[in-house]
C-alpha positions as CSV (number, residue, x, y, z in Angstrom):
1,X,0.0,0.0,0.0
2,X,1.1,3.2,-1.1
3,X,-0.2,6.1,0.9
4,X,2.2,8.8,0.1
5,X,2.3,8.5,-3.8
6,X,-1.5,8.8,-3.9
7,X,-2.4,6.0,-4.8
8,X,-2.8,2.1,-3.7
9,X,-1.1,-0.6,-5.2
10,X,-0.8,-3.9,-4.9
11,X,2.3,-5.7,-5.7
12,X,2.4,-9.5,-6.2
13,X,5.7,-11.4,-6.8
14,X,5.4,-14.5,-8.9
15,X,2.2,-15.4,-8.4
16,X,0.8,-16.8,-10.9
17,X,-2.0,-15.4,-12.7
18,X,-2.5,-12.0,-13.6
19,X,-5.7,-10.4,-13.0
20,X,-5.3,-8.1,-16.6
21,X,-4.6,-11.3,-18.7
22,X,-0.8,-10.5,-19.1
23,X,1.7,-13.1,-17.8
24,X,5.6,-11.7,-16.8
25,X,8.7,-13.2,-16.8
26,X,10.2,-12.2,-13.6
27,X,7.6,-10.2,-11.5
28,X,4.1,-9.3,-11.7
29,X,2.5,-5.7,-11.2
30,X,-1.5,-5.7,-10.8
31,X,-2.3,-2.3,-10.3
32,X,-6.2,-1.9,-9.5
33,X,-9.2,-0.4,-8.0
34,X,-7.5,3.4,-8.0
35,X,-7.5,6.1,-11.1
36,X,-3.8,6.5,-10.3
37,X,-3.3,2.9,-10.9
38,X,-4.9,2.7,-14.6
39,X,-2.4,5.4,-15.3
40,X,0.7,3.1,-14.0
41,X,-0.4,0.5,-16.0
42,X,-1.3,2.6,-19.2
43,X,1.9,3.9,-19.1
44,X,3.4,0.7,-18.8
45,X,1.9,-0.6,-21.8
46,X,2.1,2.1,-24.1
47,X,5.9,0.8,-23.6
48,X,7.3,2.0,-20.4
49,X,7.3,-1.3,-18.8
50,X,5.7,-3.6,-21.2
51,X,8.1,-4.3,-24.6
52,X,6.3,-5.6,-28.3
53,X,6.6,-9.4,-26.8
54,X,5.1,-8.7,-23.5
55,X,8.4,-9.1,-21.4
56,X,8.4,-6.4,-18.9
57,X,11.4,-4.6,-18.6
58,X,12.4,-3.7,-15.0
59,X,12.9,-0.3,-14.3
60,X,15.1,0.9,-11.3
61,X,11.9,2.4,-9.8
62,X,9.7,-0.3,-10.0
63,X,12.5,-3.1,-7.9
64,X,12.5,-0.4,-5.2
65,X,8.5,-0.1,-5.3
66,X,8.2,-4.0,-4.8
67,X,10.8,-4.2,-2.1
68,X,8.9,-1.5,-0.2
69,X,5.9,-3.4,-0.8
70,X,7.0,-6.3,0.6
71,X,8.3,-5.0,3.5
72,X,5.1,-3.1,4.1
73,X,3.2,-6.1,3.1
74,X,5.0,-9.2,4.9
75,X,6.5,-7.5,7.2
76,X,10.0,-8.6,6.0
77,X,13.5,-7.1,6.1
78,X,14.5,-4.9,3.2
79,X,17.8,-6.8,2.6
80,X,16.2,-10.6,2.5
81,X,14.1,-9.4,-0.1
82,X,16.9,-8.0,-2.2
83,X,18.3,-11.5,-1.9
84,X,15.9,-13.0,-2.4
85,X,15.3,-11.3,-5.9
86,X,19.2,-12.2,-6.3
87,X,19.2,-15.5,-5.6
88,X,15.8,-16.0,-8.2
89,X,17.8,-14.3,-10.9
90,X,20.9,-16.1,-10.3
91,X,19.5,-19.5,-10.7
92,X,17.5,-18.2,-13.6
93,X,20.7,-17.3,-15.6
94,X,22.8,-20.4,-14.4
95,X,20.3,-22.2,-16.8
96,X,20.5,-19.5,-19.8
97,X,25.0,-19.7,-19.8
98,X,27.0,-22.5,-20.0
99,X,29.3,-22.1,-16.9
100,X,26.8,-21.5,-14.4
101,X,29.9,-20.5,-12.2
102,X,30.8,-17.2,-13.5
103,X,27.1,-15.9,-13.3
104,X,27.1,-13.1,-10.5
105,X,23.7,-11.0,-10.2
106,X,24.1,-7.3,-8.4
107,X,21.1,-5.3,-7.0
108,X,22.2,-1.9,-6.0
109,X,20.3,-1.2,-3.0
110,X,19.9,2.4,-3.4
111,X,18.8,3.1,-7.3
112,X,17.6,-0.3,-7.5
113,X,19.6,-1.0,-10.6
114,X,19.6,-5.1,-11.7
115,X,23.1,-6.4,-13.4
116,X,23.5,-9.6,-14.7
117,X,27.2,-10.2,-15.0
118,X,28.5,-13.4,-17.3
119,X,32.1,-13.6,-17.9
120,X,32.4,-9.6,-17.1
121,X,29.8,-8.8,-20.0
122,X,26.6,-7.0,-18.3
123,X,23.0,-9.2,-20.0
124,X,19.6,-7.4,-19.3
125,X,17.6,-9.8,-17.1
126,X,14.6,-10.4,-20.0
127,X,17.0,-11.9,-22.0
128,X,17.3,-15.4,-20.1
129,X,13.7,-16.5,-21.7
130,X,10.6,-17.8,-20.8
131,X,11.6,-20.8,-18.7
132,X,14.1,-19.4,-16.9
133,X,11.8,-16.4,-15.9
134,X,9.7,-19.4,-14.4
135,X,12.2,-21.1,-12.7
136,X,13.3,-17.6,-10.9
137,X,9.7,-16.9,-10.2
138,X,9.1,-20.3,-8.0
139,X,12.5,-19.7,-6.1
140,X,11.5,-15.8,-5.4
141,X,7.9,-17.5,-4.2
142,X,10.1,-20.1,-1.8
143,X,12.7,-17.3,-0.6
144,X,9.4,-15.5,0.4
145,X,7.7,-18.0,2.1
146,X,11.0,-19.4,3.9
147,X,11.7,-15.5,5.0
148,X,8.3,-15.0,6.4
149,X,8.2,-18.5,8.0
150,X,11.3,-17.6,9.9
151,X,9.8,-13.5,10.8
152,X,6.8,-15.8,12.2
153,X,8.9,-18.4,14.2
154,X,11.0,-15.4,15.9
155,X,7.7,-13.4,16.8
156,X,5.8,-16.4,18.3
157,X,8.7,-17.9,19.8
158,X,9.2,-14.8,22.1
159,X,5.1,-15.5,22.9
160,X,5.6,-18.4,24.6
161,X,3.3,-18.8,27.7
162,X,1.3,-15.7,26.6
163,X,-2.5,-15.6,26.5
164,X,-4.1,-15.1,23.0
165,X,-7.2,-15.3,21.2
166,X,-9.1,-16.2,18.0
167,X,-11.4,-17.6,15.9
168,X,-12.2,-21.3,15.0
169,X,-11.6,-22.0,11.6
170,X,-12.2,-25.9,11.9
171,X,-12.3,-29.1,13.8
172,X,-11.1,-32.4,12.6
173,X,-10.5,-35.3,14.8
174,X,-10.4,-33.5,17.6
175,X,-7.9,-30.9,16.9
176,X,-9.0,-27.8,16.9
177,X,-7.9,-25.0,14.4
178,X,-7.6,-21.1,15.8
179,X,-7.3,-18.4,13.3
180,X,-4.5,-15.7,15.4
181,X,-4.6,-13.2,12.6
182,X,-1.5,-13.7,11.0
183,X,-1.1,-17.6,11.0
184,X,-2.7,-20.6,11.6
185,X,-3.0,-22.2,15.8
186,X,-3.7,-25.8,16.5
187,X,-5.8,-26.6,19.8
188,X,-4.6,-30.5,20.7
189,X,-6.8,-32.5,22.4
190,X,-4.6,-33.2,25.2
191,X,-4.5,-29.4,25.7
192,X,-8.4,-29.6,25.6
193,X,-10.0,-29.4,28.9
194,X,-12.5,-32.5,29.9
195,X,-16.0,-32.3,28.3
196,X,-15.3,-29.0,26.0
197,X,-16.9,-28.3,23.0
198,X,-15.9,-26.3,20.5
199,X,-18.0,-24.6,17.2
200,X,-16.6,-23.1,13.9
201,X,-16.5,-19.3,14.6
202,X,-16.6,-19.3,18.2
203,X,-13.9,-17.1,19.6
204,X,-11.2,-19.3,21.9
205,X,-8.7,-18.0,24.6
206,X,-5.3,-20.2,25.0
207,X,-1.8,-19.7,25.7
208,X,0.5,-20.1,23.9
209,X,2.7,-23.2,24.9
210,X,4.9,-24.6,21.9
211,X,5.9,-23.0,18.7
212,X,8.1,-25.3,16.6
213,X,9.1,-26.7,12.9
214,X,7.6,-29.4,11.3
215,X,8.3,-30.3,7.9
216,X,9.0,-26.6,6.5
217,X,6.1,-25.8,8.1
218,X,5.4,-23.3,11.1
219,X,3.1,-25.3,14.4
220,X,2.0,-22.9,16.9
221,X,0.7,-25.3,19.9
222,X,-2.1,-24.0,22.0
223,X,-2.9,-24.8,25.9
224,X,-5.9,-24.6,27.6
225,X,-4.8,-26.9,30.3
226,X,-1.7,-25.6,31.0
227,X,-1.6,-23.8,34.9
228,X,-0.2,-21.0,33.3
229,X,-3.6,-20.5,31.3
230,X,-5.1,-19.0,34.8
231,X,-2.2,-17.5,35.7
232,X,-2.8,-15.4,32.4
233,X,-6.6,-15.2,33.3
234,X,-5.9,-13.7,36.4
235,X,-3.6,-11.3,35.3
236,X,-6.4,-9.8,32.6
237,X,-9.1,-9.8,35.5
238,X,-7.1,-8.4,38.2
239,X,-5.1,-4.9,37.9
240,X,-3.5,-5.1,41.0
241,X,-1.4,-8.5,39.8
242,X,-0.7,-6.3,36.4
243,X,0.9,-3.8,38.6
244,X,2.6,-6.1,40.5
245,X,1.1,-5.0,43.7
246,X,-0.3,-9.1,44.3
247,X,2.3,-11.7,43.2
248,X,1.1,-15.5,42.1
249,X,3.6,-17.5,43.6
250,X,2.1,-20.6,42.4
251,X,-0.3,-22.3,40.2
252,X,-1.3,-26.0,40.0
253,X,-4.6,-27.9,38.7
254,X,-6.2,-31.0,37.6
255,X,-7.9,-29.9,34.7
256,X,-11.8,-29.8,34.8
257,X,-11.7,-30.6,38.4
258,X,-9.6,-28.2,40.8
259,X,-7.1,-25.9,41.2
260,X,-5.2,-23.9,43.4
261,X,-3.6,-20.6,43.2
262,X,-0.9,-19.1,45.8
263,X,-0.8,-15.2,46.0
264,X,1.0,-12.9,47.9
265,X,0.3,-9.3,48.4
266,X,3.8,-6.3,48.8
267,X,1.4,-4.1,49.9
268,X,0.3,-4.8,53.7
269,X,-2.9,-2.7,53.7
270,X,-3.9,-4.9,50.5
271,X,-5.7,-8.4,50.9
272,X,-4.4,-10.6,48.3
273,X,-7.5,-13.2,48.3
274,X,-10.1,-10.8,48.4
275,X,-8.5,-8.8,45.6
276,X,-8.6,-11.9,43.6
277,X,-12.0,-12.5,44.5
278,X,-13.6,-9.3,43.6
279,X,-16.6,-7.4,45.1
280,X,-19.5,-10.6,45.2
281,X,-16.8,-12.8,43.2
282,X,-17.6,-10.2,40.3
283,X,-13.9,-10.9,39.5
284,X,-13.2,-14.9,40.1
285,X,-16.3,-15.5,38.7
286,X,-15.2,-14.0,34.9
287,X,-12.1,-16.8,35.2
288,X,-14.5,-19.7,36.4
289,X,-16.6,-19.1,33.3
290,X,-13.7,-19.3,31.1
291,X,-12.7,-22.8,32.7
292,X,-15.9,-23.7,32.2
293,X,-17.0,-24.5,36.2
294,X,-13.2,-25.7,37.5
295,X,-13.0,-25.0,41.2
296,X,-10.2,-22.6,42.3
297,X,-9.1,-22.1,45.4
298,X,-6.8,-19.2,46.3
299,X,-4.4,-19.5,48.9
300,X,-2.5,-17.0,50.7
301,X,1.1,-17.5,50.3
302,X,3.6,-17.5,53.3
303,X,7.0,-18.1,53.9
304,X,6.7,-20.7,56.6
305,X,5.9,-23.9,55.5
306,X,3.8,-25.1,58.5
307,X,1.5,-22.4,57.9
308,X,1.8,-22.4,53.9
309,X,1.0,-26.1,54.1
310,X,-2.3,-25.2,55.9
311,X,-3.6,-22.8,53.9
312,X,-2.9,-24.8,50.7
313,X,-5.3,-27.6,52.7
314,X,-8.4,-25.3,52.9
315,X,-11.1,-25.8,53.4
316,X,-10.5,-28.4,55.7
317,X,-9.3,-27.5,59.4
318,X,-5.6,-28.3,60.4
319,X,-4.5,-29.3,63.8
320,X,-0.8,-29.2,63.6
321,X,1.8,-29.7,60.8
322,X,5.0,-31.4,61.5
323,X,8.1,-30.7,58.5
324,X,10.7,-33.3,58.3
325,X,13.3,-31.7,55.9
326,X,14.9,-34.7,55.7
327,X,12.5,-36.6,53.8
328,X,10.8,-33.5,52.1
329,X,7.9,-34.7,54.4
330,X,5.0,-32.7,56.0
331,X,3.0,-35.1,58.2
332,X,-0.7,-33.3,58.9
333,X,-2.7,-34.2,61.8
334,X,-6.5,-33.4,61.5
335,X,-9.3,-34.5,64.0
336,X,-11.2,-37.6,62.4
337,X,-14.5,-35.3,61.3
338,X,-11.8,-33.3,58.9
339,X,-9.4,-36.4,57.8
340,X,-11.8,-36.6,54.4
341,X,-12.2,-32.9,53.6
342,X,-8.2,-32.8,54.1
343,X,-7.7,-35.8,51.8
344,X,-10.3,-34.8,48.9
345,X,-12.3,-36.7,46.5
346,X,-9.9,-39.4,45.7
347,X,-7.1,-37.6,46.7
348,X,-7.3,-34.4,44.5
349,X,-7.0,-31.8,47.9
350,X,-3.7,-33.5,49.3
351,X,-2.3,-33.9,45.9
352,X,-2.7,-30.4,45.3
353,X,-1.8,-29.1,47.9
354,X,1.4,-30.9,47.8
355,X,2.3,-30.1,44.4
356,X,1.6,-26.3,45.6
357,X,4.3,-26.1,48.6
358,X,6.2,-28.8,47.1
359,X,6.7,-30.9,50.6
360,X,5.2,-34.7,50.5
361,X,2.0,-34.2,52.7
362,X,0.5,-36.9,54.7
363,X,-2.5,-36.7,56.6
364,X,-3.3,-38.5,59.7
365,X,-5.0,-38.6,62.8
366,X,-3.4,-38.5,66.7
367,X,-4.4,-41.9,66.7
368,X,-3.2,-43.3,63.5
369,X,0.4,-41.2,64.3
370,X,0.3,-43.0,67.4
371,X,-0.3,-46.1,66.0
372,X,2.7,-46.0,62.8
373,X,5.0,-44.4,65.4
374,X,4.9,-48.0,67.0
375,X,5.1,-50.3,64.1
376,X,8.0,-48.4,63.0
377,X,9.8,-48.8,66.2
378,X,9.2,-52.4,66.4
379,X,10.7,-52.5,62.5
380,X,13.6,-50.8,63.3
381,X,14.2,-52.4,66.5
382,X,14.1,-55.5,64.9
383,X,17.5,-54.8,62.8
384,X,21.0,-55.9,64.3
385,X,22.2,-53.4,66.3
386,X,19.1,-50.4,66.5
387,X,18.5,-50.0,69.8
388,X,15.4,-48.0,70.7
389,X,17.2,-44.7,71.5
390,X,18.3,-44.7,67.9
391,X,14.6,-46.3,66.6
392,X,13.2,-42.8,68.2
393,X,15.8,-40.7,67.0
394,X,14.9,-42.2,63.7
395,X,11.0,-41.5,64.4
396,X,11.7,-38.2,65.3
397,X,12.9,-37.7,61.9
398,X,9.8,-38.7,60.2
399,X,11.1,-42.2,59.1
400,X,8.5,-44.6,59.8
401,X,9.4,-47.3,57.2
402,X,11.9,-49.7,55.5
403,X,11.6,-47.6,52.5
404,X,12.1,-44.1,54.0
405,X,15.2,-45.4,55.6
406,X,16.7,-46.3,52.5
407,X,16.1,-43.0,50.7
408,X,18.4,-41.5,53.2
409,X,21.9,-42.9,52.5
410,X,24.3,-44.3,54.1
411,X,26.0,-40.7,54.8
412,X,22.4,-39.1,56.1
413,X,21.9,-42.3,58.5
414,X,25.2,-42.3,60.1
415,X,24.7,-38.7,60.5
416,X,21.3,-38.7,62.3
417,X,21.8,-42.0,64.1
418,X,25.4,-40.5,65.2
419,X,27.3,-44.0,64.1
420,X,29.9,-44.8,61.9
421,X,29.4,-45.1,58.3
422,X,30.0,-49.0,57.9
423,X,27.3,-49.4,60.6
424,X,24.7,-47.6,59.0
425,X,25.5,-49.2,55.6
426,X,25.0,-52.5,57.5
427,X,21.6,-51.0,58.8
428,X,20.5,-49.7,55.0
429,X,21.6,-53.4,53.7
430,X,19.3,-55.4,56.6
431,X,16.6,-53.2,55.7
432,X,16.9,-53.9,51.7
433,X,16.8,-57.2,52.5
434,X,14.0,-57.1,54.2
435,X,11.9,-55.4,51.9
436,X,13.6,-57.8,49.4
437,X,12.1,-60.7,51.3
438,X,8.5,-58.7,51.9
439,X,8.8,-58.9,55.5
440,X,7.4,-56.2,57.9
441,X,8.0,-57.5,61.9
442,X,5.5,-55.1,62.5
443,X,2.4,-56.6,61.0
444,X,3.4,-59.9,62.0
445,X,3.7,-58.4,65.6
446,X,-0.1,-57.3,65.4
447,X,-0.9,-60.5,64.2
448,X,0.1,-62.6,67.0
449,X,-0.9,-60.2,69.4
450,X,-4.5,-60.4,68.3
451,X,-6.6,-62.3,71.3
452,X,-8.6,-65.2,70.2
453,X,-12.2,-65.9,71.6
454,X,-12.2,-68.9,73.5
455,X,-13.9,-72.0,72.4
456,X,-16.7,-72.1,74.9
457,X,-17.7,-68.3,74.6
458,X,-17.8,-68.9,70.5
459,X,-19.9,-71.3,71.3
460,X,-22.0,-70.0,73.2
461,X,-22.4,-66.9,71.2
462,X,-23.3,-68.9,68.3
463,X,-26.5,-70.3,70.3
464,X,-27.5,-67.2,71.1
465,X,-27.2,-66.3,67.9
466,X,-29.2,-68.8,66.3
467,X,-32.1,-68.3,68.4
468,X,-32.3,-64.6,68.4
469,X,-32.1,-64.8,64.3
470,X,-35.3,-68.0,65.1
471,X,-37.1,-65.0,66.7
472,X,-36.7,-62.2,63.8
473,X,-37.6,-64.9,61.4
474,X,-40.6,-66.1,63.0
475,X,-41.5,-62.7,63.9
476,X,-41.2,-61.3,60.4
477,X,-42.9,-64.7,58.7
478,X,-45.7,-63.7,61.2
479,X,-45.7,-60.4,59.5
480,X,-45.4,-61.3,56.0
481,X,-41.3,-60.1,55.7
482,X,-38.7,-62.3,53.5
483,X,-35.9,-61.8,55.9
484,X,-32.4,-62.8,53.6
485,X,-29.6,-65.4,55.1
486,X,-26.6,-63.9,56.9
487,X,-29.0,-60.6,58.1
488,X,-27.8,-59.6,62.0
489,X,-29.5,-60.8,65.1
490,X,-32.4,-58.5,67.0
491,X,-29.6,-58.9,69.8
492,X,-27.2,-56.8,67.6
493,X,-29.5,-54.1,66.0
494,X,-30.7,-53.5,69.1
495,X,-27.1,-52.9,71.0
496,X,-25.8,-50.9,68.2
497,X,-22.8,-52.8,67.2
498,X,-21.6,-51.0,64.0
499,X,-24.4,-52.4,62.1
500,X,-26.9,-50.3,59.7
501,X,-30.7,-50.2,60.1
502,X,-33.0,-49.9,56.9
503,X,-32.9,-47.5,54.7
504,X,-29.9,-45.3,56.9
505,X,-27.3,-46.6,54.8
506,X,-26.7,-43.8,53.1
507,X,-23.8,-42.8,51.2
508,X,-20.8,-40.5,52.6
509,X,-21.5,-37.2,51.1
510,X,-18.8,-34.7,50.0
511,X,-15.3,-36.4,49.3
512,X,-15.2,-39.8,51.0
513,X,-16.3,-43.0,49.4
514,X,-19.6,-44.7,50.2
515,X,-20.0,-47.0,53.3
516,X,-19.6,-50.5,52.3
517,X,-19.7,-53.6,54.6
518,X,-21.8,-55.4,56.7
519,X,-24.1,-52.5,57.2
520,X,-25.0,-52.3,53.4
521,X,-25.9,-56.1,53.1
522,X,-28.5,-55.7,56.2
523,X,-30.0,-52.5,54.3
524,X,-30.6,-54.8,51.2
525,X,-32.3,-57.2,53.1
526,X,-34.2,-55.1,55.2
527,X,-34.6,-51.5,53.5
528,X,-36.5,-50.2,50.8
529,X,-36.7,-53.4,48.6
530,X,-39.5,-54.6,51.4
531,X,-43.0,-54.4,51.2
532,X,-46.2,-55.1,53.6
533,X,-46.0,-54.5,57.2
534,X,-43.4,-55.0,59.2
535,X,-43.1,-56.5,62.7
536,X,-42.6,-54.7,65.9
537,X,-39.3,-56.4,66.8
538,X,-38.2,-55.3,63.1
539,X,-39.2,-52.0,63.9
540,X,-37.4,-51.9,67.5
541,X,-34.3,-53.0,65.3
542,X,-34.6,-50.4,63.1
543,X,-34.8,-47.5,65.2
544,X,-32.0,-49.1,67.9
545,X,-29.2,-49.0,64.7
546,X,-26.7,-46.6,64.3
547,X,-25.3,-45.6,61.4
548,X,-21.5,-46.8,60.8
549,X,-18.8,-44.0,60.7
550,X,-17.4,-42.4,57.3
551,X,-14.3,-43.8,55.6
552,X,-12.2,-41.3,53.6
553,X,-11.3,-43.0,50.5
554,X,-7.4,-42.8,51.5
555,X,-7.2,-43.5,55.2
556,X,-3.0,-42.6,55.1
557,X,-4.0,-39.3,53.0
558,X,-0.1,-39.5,51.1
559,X,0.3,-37.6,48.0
560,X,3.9,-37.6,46.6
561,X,5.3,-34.3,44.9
């Protein structure tokens, strides 16, 4: 375009067709839509530019009109088009002479002067002929693209991780095409997040996370799953992180399900969370629709780990954290009505949290501490030569297993343990063994510690069990009830052992997994399947049961970094 002669022009090198009918040799000028332009190409054929046999012959003027255009155009450098141009003519006359060798071609770059130098004698380019003109035509066309593939690969390149936009151009086995303006985006569907959809002409926010070469070709990879993608989200929706007054110290996610984001404010008077929030959630809320309904939770950031590490578990309720630096290892304890909001729906809230402060988080109760803290000293205490001064020095550590002793080192043990090094590689090479051989003294300690029931008392249980279960089932044939094999005594219902009456079995709401056992068995038998009325000692059983306790679905609560 050609704003400051007057008039607008476009300039199109080797091409192909020619909109007026009039094929070149070497470049093409189509000069249209202006009054200024008709004039041009008058002028041109009236035999400025056009000679008798239609071969244009290139004025000085008119190379440094289509280098400008170029450059204004595509956006390329002056000088690689002025190669370009030389390296089309220069193959062009290696096929017209005999000793392609001695063929130099000059541009000047200020009057725009062409010299096609063969042996020292100086040949006007229109004189190499039709077929070369082709041939010069198709390597001007690939030094074009190959120049503007390389401008594109050094913009994008410096784009990485940058949020963009654009339109969808087309889907195809999943992949998802995004128009950027300027070149062509692919949406993988690995980088697609769970149950989206996309439509043709729907307008798509990504990052960008990959821009490579494939094939002299240009493949700009988009994210949408990437944690950087609400990073970016949250630095559009929130000026205060644009001005660097909140800081996001850390994003992680499972895409579609959760995520959490760590912020920090410099400013003391400012509250980070709620300035990521907005006023009603005016602002989180923009992000949430973007992600399509994936749960964030923002955590405030802080430089001590204990209290880092219970932030990044919200919402559930924290107790105390313990850090054991040798191990990377955060044990958490909750109280036994948090332990599943800590873990999280199969995990996802631990897991998080300790890909977030990047410490290996276990949750436990006081009980279940209690209770590992003494198989691991009765594991330890079972090598040669571990006393139980150095099994608690190695509990106080946070090593409750075969496993975490040997992650240590020989060099690490003999530190903590204050012994020499060949002891503590004997230690580390008992303790292979024994994980080796699948042994754990600890569970086989529990095992024979186990009381049995006597003989007489099993007995004698079983007789009272048989005729409390005669008394439900003559009481509920009376009544009309099918009562199934292997249901629990009146006897039992009635003292609350653990069992479930009908139709309380209900399933653990929230994160934990449903309650499974014999509970579940005596509400199929005796629950909602039934029908006709029911007996009063049914009834008395019913309303005597309790309900059995939740189960998170990972009682230990360990998520590795």
């Amino acid at each position: 375009m050609f704003g400051s002669h007057g008039y607008c022009s476009t300039i199109l090198v080797g091409w192909g067709a020619c909109e007026v009918g009039v094929s070149s040799h070497f470049f093409v000028w189509i000069l249209c839509r202006w009054p200024a332009s008709r004039r041009i190409w008058h002028e041109a054929c009236s035999g400025g530019l056009l000679g008798r046999a239609g071969e244009v012959a290139m004025k000085n003027e008119e190379v440094l009109r289509l280098v400008e255009a170029l450059h204004r155009e595509r956006r390329l450098d002056k000088e690689t088009i002025f190669r370009g141009i030389e390296a089309a003519l220069l193959v062009a006359a290696r096929r017209r002479f005999e000793e392609p060798d001695k063929v130099e071609v000059k541009i000047n770059r200020e009057t725009g002067e062409v010299q096609v130098l063969y042996r020292g004698e100086v040949h006007r380019p229109e004189e190499l002929g039709r077929i070369a003109a082709h041939i010069s035509r198709q390597t001007l066309m690939q030094k074009i693209r190959e120049a503007e593939r390389e401008r594109l690969y050094d913009e994008y390149a410096d784009r990485v991780g940058e949020l963009v936009q654009g339109n969808i151009t087309r889907t195809e086995r999943g992949f998802v095409a995004v128009d950027l303006g300027s070149i062509e985006a692919i949406l993988p569907r690995s980088e697609q997040m769970p149950r989206e959809r996309f439509r043709v002409g729907r307008r798509v926010r990504a990052i960008i996370k990959e821009v490579r070469r494939d094939n002299n070709r240009l493949r700009i990879v988009l994210s949408r799953t990437h944690p950087d993608f609400i990073r970016r989200l949250f630095e559009r929706e929130v000026p205060e992180i644009q001005e660097n007054v909140i800081q996001i110290k850390g994003v992680v996610r499972e895409p579609g399900m959760r995520a959490k984001v760590a912020v920090a404010s410099v400013d003391s008077r400012i509250d980070c969370v709620g300035a990521c929030v907005g006023v009603r959630g005016s602002r989180i809320k923009s992000v949430l629709d973007e992600l399509g309904g994936e749960k964030i939770d923002i955590v405030r950031w802080n430089e001590q780990p204990q209290h880092f590490i219970a932030s990044a578990l919200q919402p559930a309720e924290v107790k105390e954290v313990m850090l054991f630096p040798a191990l990377g290892r955060a044990i958490v304890l909750v109280r036994e009505d948090q332990l599943s909001q800590a873990i999280g729906y199969q995990g996802l809230n631990v897991r998080l949290a300790s890909r977030l402060t990047g410490w290996e988080i276990e949750i436990m109760t006081e009980e279940e501490l209690e209770a590992e803290a003494q198989r691991a000293l009765i594991r330890f205490t079972s090598l040669e030569g571990v006393t139980a001064d150095l099994a608690d020095r190695l509990i106080e550590q946070g090593i409750l297993s075969y496993s975490d002793l040997l992650s240590l080192g020989p060099q690490l043990v003999a530190e903590l343990l204050e012994i020499p090094a060949e002891q503590a590689a004997a230690l580390l090479e008992q303790a292979k063994e024994k994980v080796r051989a699948g042994e754990d003294p600890a569970e086989l300690a529990a095992r024979s510690t186990t009381p049995e029931e006597p003989p007489a008392a099993a007995e004698q249980q079983g007789k009272e069990e048989e005729r409390d279960q005669g008394g439900l089932e003559g009481g509920a044939e009376d009544a009309g009830v099918g009562v199934e094999e292997g249901s629990t005594s009146q006897s039992e219902q009635a003292g609350g052992e653990g069992s479930l009456a009908a139709g309380e079995a209900e399933p653990a709401t929230g994160e934990s997994e449903p309650v499974s056992g014999a509970g579940a068995e005596v509400g199929a038998g005796t629950g909602a399947e039934q029908s006709g009325p029911v007996s009063d000692e049914t009834q008395l059983a019913q309303h005597s049961a309790e309900p059995a306790p939740e189960s998170p679905s990972n009682t230990n609560g360990k998520a590795g970094v």
